[in-house]
C-alpha positions in Angstrom: 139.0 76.7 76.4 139.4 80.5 77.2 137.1 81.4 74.1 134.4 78.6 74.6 134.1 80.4 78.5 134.2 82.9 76.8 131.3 82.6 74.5 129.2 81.0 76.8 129.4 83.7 79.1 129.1 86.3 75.9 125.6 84.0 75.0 124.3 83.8 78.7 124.4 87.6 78.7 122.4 88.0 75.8 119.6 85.5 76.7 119.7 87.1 80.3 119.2 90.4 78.3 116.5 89.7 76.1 114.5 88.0 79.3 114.9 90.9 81.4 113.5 93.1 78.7 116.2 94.6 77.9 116.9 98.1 77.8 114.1 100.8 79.5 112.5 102.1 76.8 113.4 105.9 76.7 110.2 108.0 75.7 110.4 111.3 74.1 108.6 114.1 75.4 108.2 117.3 73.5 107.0 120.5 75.1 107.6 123.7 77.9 106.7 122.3 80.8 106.3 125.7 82.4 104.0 127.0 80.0 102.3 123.6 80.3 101.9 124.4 84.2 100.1 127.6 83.8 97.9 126.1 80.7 97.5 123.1 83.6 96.2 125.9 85.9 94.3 127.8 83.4 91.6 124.6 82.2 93.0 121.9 84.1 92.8 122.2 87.6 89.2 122.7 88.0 88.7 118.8 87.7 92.3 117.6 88.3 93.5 119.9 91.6 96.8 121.7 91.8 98.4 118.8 92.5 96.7 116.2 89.7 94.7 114.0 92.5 91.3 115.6 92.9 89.4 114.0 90.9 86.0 116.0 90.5 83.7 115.2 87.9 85.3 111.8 87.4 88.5 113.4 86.6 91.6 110.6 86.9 94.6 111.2 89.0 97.0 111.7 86.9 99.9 110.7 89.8 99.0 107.1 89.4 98.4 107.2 85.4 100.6 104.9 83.7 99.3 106.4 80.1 102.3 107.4 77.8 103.2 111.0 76.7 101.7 110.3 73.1 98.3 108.7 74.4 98.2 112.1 76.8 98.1 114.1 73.8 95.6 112.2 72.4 93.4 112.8 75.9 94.0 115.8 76.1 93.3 116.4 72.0 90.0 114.1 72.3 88.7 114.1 75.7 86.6 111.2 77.6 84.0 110.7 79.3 83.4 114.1 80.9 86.7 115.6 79.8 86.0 118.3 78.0 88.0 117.9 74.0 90.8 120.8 73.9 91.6 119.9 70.3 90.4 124.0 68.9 90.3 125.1 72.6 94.2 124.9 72.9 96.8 125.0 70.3 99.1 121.9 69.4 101.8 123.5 71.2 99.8 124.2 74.4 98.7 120.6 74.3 102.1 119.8 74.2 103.2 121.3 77.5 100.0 120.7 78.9 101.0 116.6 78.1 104.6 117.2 79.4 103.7 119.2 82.6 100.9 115.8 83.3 104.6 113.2 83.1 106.3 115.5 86.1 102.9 115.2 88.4 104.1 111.5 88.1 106.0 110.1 91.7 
C-alpha cells in the first residue's frame, strides 16, 4: 500500500510539473555589460534615454521589452523601422554587450 501511495504521489508530481511548465527556462547571455553601457551611451541613448524609456523617434522602451537576448542581437544587428542597423557600425562583440547591458534595463 506504501508503494502504490507512493507512486501516485511520485505520478501526481510529474503531471503537476509538466502543467506548470516546468522548470524557468534559464537563458544564456554572453557579453561585458559594462562595455555594453558605455557602447549603450555612445549610439544608444540618443533615441532610447539613459534610462531605456525615452522613446524618441519611435524608439521602444526597452524596460517593458519582453524580446530575448538572441532576438536583441538580431535588433540590434538588423535594425527596424527607424533603428538605425549596427551590423558594420559595431563589432560582434560590442553588439554583444550592447544586447546584455539592454536585459539589466529590465525591472
Amino acid at each position: 500500500m506504501k508503494s502504490y501511495l507512493t507512486g501516485v504521489f511520485l505520478f501526481g508530481l510529474i503531471i503537476y510539473i509538466g502543467a506548470s511548465g516546468g522548470c524557468a527556462s534559464t537563458e544564456q547571455v554572453k557579453g561585458d555589460v559594462a562595455n555594453g553601457k558605455k557602447v549603450y551611451g555612445q549610439y544608444c541613448v540618443l533615441c532610447h534615454g539613459d534610462n531605456g524609456k525615452m522613446q524618441l523617434n519611435g524608439a521602444k522602451d526597452i524596460t517593458v521589452s519582453e524580446l530575448t537576448f538572441e532576438l536583441r542581437l538580431t535588433l540590434i544587428k538588423d535594425g527596424k523601422n527607424l533603428m538605425t542597423p549596427f551590423d558594420g557600425i559595431l563589432s560582434e562583440s560590442e553588439i554583444q554587450d550592447v544586447a546584455a547591458y539592454s536585459m539589466t534595463l529590465k525591472p
